[in-house]
C-alpha positions in Angstrom: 10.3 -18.3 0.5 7.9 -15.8 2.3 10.7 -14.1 4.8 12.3 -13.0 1.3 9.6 -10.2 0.6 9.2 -7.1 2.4 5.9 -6.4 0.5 3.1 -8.6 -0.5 0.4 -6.9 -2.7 -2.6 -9.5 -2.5 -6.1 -9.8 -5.0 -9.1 -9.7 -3.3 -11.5 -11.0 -5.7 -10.7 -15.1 -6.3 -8.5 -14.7 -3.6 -9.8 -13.6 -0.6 -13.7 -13.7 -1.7 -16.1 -14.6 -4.3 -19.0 -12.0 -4.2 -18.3 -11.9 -0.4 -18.1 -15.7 0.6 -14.6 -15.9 1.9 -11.7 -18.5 0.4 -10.4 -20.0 3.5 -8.0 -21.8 2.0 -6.3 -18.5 1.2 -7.4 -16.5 4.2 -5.8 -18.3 6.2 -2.6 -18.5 5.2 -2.6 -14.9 4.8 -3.6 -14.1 8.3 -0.2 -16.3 9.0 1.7 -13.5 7.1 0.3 -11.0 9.0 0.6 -12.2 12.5 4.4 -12.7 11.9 4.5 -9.2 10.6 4.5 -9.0 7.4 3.3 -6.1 4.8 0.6 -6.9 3.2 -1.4 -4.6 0.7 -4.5 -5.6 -0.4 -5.1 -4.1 -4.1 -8.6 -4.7 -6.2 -9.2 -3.9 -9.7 -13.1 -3.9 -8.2 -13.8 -0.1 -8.2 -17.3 -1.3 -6.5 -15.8 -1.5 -3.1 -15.7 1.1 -0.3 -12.0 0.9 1.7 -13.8 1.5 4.5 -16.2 -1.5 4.4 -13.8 -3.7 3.1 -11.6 -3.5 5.5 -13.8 -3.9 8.0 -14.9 -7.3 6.1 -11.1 -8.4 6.1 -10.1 -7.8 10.0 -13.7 -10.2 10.7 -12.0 -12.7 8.6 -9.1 -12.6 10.6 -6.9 -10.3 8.1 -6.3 -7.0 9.7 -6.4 -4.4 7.4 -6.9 -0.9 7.8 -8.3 1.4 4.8 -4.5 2.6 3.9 -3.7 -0.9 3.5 -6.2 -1.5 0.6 -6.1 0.0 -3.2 -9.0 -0.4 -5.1 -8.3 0.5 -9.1 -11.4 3.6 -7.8 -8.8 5.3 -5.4 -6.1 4.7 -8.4 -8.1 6.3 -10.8 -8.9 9.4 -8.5 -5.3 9.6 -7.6 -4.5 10.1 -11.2 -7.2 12.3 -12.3 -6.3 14.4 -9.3 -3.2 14.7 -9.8 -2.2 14.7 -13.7 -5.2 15.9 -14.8 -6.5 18.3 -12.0 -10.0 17.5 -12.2 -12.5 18.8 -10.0 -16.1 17.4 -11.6 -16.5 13.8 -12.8 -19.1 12.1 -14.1 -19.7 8.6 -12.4 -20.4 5.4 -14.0 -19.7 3.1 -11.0 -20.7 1.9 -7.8 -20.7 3.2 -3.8 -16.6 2.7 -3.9 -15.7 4.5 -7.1 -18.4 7.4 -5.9 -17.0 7.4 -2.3 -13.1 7.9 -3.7 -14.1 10.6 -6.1 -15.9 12.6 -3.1 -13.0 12.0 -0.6 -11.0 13.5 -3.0 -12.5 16.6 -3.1 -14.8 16.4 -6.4 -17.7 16.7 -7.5 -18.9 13.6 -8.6 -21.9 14.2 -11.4 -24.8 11.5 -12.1 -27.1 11.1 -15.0 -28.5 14.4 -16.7 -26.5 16.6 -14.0 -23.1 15.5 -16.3 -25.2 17.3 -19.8 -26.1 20.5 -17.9 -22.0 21.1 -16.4 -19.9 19.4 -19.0 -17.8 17.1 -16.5 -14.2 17.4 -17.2 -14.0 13.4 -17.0 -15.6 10.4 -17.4 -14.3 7.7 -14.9 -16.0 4.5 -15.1 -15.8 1.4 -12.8 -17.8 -1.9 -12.3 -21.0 -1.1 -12.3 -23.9 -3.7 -11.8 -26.7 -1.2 -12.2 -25.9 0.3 -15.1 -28.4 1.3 -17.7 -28.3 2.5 -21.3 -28.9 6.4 -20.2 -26.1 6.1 -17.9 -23.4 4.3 -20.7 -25.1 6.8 -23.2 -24.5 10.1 -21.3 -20.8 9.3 -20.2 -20.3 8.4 -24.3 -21.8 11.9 -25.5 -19.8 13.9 -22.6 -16.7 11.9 -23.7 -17.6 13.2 -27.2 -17.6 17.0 -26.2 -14.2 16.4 -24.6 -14.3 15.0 -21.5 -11.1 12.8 -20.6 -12.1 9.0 -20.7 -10.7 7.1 -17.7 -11.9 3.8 -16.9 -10.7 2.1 -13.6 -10.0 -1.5 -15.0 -10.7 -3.2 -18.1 -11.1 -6.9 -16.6 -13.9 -8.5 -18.7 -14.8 -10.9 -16.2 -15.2 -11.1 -12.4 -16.0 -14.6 -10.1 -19.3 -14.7 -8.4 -20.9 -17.2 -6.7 -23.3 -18.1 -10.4 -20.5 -18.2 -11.9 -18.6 -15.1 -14.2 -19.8 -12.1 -14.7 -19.3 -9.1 -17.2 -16.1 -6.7 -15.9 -15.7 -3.3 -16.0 -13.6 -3.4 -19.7 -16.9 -5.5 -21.2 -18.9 -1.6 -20.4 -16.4 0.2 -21.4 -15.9 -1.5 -24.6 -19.4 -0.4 -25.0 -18.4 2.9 -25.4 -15.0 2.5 -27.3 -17.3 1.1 -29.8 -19.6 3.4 -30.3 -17.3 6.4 -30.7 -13.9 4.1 -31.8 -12.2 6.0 -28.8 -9.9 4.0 -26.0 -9.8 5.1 -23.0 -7.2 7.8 -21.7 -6.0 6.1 -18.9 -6.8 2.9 -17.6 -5.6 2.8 -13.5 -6.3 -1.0 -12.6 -4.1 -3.8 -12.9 -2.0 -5.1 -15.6 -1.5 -1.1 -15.5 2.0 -1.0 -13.0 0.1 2.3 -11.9 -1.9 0.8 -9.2 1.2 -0.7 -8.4 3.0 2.1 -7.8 0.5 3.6 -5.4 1.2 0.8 -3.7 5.2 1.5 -3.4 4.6 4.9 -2.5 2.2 4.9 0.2 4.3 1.5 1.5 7.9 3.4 1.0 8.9 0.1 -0.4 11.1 0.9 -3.6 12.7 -2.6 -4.2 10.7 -4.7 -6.5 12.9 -7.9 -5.7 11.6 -7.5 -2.5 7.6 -7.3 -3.8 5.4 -10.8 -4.0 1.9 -10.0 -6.1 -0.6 -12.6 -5.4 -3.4 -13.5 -7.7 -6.1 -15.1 -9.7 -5.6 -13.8 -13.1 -2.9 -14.4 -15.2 -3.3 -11.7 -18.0 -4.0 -9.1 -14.8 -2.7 -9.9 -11.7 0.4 -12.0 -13.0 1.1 -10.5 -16.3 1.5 -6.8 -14.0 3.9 -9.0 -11.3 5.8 -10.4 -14.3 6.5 -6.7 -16.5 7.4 -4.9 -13.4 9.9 -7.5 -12.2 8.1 -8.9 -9.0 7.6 -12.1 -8.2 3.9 -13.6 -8.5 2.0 -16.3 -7.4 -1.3 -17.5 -9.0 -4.1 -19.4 -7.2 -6.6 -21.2 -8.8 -9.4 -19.8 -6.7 -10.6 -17.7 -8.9 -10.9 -17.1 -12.5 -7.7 -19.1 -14.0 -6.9 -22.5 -14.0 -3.5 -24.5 -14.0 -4.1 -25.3 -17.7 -4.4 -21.9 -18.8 -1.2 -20.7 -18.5 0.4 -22.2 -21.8 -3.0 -21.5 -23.6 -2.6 -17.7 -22.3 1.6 -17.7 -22.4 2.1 -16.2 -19.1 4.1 -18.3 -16.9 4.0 -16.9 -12.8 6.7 -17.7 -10.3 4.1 -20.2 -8.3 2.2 -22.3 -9.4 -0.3 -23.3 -6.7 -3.9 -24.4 -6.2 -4.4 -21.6 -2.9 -2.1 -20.8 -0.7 -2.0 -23.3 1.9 0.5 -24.6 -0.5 3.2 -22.0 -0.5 2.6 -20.6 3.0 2.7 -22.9 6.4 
């Protein structure tokens, strides 16, 4: 099955770690990939993480991964601002990663009552797990005077050790309530956006020829399944075998983690 594909975009979260403990049962079989040469692209709707310190984590867990072989749905976003929307100052709701992408890119990344003073020309907001009620509040009233709204992902939920946790869509359906606006652009996965970054920075153009690996089937596996990739979910993370007729998204594999599919 595996010598079939010349790309394999892989999750992170629920299948590589929960909240940093690593899923061996996954790992491994990964690490397999990699030593007979495959391509593997690690892609995260997690905003939160820095490339750099991620992929650091990954080569100690065997997986060797350099920063140009992760996405995070922060880089996706900034890619998109920069480019169709030629933004230069952003106001930040989000963690180290999402910060650290908007810098690298060259703009100015605007926090709390900074955003009022110079009227940000967009909003871009990630998992955050600081947030306060200023911070939601100020990004809402810049939104309101015309700044673009881009949120990185709208997962509502993400696996931790205690158990699920609110995503980035549960705070930005704070503000979509409060001023009955959606977002602009959402870059994360189901979006084929972050997908497509992917392609391009791989050179791979042959989506027969793409694997997407996963947790979640109305993310990960619904993306895989509209663009015409095969996918695979493991049950790692936050699906489970029984969801997939309750949800109506079927994936190509079906496995408990990996060990299954890949020897």
């Amino acid at each position: 099955m595996v010598p079939d594909y010349d790309l394999i975009i892989s999750d992170v979260d629920g299948v590589i770690l929960t909240e940093g403990e690593p899923i061996w049962e996954n790992i491994i079989p990964l690490k397999k990939l990699l030593d007979k040469g495959k391509k593997i692209i690690f892609v995260t709707n997690n905003s939160g993480f820095s490339r750099v310190l991620l992929s650091r984590q990954l080569t100690s867990l065997g997986l060797q991964a350099e920063p140009k072989d992760i996405i995070t749905s922060g880089l996706a976003a900034v890619i998109y601002m920069k480019r169709m929307l030629k933004v230069n100052r952003a106001y930040v709701i989000g963690e180290e990663g999402l910060v650290e992408e908007v810098q690298n890119a060259g703009m100015e990344a605007l926090f709390t009552t900074d955003a009022e003073r110079v009227n940000p020309e967009a909003v871009v907001l990630g998992l955050d797990r600081l947030v306060t009620y200023d911070k939601l509040s100020i990004g809402m009233r810049c939104i309101s005077k015309g700044a673009k709204f881009i949120v990185t992902n709208m997962d509502r939920l993400w696996p931790s050790k205690d158990g699920l946790r609110l995503g980035a869509g549960a705070l930005a359906s704070a503000i979509i309530y409060a001023i009955r606006k959606e977002p602009d652009f959402v870059a994360g996965k189901p979006n084929r956006w972050i997908v497509q970054v992917a392609m391009e920075m791989t050179g791979i153009k042959d989506l027969s020829k793409v694997l997407v690996i996963g947790d979640q089937l109305e993310i990960d596996i619904k993306m895989g399944n509209d663009m015409g990739a095969d996918t695979v979910l493991v049950t790692t993370g936050i699906n489970k075998r029984e969801d997939v007729e309750r949800l109506g998204v079927h994936p190509t594999f079906l496995v408990k983690n990996l060990t299954e599919l890949i020897s």
